[in-house]
N, C-alpha and C positions, 0 to 999 in steps of 0.2 A: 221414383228415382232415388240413387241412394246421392246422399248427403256425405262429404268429407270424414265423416267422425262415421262412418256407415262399411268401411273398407275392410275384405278380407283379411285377416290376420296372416302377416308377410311370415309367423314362423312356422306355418303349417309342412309338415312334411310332403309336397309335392311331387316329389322325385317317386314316389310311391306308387305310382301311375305311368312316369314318363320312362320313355327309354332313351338310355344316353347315346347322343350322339355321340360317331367319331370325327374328334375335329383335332384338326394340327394344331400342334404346343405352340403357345405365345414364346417368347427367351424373357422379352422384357418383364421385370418383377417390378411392381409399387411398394410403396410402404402400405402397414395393414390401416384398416379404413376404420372411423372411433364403433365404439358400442351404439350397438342398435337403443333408441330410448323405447321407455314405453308406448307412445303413440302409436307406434308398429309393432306393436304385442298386444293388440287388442283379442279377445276373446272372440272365438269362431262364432258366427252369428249366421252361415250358413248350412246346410247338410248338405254332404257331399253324397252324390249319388253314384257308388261304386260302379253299378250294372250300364250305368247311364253315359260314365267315363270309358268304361270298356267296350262300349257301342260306338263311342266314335273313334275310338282307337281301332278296333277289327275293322270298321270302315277305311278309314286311312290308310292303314296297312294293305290291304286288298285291294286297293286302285292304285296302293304306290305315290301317296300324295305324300306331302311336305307341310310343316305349317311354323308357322313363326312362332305359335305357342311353345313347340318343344324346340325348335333353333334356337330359339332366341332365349331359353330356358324362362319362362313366364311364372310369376308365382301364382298365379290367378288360375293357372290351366285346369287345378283341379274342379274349381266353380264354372267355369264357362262350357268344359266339359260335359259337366253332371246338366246342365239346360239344353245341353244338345245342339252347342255352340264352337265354332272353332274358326279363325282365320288364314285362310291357306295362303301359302305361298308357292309362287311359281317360279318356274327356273331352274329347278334343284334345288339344295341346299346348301350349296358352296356361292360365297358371293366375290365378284374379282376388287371389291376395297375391304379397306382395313382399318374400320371405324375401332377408336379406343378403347368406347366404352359397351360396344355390339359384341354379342356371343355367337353371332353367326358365323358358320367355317368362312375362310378367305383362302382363295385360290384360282387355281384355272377350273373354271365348271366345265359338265359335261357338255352336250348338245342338246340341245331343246327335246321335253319330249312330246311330239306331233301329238301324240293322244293325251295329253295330259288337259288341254281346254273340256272335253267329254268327261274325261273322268271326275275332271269337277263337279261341273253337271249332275253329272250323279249321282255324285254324292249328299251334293245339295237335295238334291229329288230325293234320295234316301231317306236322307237326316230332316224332310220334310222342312225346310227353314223358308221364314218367312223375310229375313235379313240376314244376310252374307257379306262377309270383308275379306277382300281377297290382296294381296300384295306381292311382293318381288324381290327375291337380289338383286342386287345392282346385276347386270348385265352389259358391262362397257364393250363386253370383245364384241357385242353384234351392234351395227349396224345404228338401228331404232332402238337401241337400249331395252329390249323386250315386250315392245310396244305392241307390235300384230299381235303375240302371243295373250297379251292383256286380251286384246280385241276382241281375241278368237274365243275365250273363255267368257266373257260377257255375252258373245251371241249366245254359245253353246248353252248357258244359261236360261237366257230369252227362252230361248225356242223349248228347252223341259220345263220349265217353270216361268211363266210368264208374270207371276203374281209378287215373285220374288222382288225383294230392294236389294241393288245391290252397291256396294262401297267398296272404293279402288282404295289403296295404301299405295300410292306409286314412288318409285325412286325418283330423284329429279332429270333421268334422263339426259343429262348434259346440256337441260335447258331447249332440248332440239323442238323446234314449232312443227316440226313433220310428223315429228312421234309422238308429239300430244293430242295430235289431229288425230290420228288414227287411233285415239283412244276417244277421244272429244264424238267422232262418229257413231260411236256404238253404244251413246246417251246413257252411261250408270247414274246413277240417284244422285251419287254424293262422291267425289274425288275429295284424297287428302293427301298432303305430302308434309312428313311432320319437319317443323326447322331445326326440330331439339336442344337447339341451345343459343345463347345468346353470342353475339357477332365475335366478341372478342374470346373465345374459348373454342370456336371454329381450325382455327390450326393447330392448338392441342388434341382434340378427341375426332374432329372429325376433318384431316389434313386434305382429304382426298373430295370435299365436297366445298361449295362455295356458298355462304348464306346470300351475297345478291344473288347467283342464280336460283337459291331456293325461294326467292320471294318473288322472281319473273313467273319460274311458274306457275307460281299461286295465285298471282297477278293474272296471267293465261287463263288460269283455269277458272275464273272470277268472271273476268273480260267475256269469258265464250258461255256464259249464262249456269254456267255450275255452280252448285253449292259447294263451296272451298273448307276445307276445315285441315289443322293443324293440329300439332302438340307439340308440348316442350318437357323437356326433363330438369329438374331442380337437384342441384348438391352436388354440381360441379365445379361451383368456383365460382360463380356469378352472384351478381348484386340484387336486393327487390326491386330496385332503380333502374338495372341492365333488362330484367324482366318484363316490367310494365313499359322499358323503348320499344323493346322486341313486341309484344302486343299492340302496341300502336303501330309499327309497320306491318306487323300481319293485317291488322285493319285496316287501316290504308292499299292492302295489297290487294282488298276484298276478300278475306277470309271470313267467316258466320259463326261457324263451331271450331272451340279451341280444348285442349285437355293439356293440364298439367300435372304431373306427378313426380314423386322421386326417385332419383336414380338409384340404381342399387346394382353396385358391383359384383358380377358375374366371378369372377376368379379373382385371383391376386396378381394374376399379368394382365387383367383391365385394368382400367381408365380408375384410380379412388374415390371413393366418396369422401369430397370435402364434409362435407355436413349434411344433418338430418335435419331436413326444415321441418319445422315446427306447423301444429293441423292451423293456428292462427295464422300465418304466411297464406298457406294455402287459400283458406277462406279470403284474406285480403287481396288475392289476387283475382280471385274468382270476381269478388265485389267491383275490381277495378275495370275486369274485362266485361263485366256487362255495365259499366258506369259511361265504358265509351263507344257502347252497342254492340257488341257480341251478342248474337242471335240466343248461344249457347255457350255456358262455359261449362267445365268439370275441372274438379280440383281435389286434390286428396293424395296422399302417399302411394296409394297401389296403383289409380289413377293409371289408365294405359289407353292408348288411343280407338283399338277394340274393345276394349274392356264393356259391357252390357252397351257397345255401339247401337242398339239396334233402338232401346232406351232415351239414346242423345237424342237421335235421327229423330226420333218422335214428333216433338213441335217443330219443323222447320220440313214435314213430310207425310 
């Protein structure tokens, strides 16, 4: 497992791989965010496997999938890639909120695409994976907040690949008990739904989401016999003090596995990076969350909640 001081090199040229998405201009401009330090200019300690990157990219392209690695523009895409690793998202790739400090489009999405639970499936089957993390835009216009659709992509799963683990990334749903049910039914390994940020930085960056409800359903998903796991993002504006509150009610909420990392501003109309926490924070907070039993922590600057997921899941699966 890698160790904090173990993290992709955040200045790798990325983009080299990705294709840009089109996503609607922000208006709002920040101020520019301080210099990157060293600790995130660590030297590439991976090989990137070109043929390996473009094998799941032809695949995705030709089922017409979606994935949060290039939405969300990921530094990590090119490593996770090359393993033959990728977590999808569902819904399209327009999401109807309009988090600060998310690269994912905001708007009116399309309509659900009925074959899109199979085409997962298959690609999973394809890319032969033994661990899959699958997630979502938010989806408020429908109903169950996209919840069947989960459902329907976990069978689809099952039934080509039975051997598969698989890990939900859910939105929170609006807190609704009927649409977590309907996920709850179709038993995945591992739910997570990350908090991202500590309580009092919830109406700056993320106005449209409510941390009590992000910790009912974590709480939900805890209570109904799942392994809960979370994450948080660092260098928004919050305290080591604010951090280790927020980890103790994720504990308390029944959450196992936790990941921290830091944030890193997508554009200059995101959300800024107050600060580069330092790899010592990290580690201390790591130490902290399993000092008051976390199953699992990860901590580290690149640090992302998929990130070598399959690696966390290890001891606790």
């Amino acid at each position: 497992m890698l160790s904090s001081f173990q993290i992709i090199d955040i200045v790798l040229p990325y983009n080299q791989f990705m294709n840009p998405l089109k996503k609607k201009p922000r208006t709002k401009m920040y101020s520019a965010t301080p210099e990157k330090p060293e600790w995130l200019r660590i030297p590439l300690k991976f090989p990137v496997e070109t043929n390996a990157v473009q094998k799941v990219r032809a695949d995705l392209q030709e089922k017409k999938l979606h994935t949060v690695c290039e939405s969300a523009s990921c530094p990590n895409l090119n490593h996770c890639w090359s393993r033959r690793t990728a977590t999808y998202m569902l819904g399209g790739d327009t999401c109807t909120r309009k988090c600060a400090y998310c690269d994912v489009a905001s708007g009116k999405p399309s309509p659900l695409d009925p074959s899109e639970p199979e085409n997962v499936a298959q690609s999973v089957k394809t890319l032969g994976l033994k661990h899959v993390v699958i997630t979502a835009v938010n989806r408020d216009d429908l109903e169950d907040g996209g919840a069947m659709h989960f459902s329907e992509t976990v069978a689809s799963i099952r039934k080509l690949m039975p051997e598969c683990k698989i890990e939900l990334l859910i939105p929170d749903l609006r807190g609704k008990k009927d649409s977590l049910a309907l996920i709850f039914k179709v038993k995945p390994d591992i739910i997570n739904h990350n908090i991202e940020t500590v309580e009092s930085l919830f109406s700056l960056v993320a106005p449209q989401k409510n941390y009590r409800i992000s910790l009912s359903v974590l709480k939900e998903i805890s209570t109904n016999g799942f392994i809960a796991k979370s994450g948080i993002m660092l260098g928004l504006g919050e305290t080591v003090n604010e951090v280790k509150a927020c980890l103790d009610e994720l504990k308390n909420s029944g959450v196992s596995m936790v990941t921290i990392g830091q944030y890193l501003q997508p554009t200059s109309t995101h959300y800024p990076v107050k600060e580069y926490v330092r790899p010592s924070v990290f580690l201390e907070l790591k130490q902290f969350a399993y000092s008051i039993g976390f199953a699992h922590a990860e901590a580290g600057p690149l640090v992302r909640s998929s990130y070598y997921a399959d690696r966390q899941a290890e001891k606790l699966m």
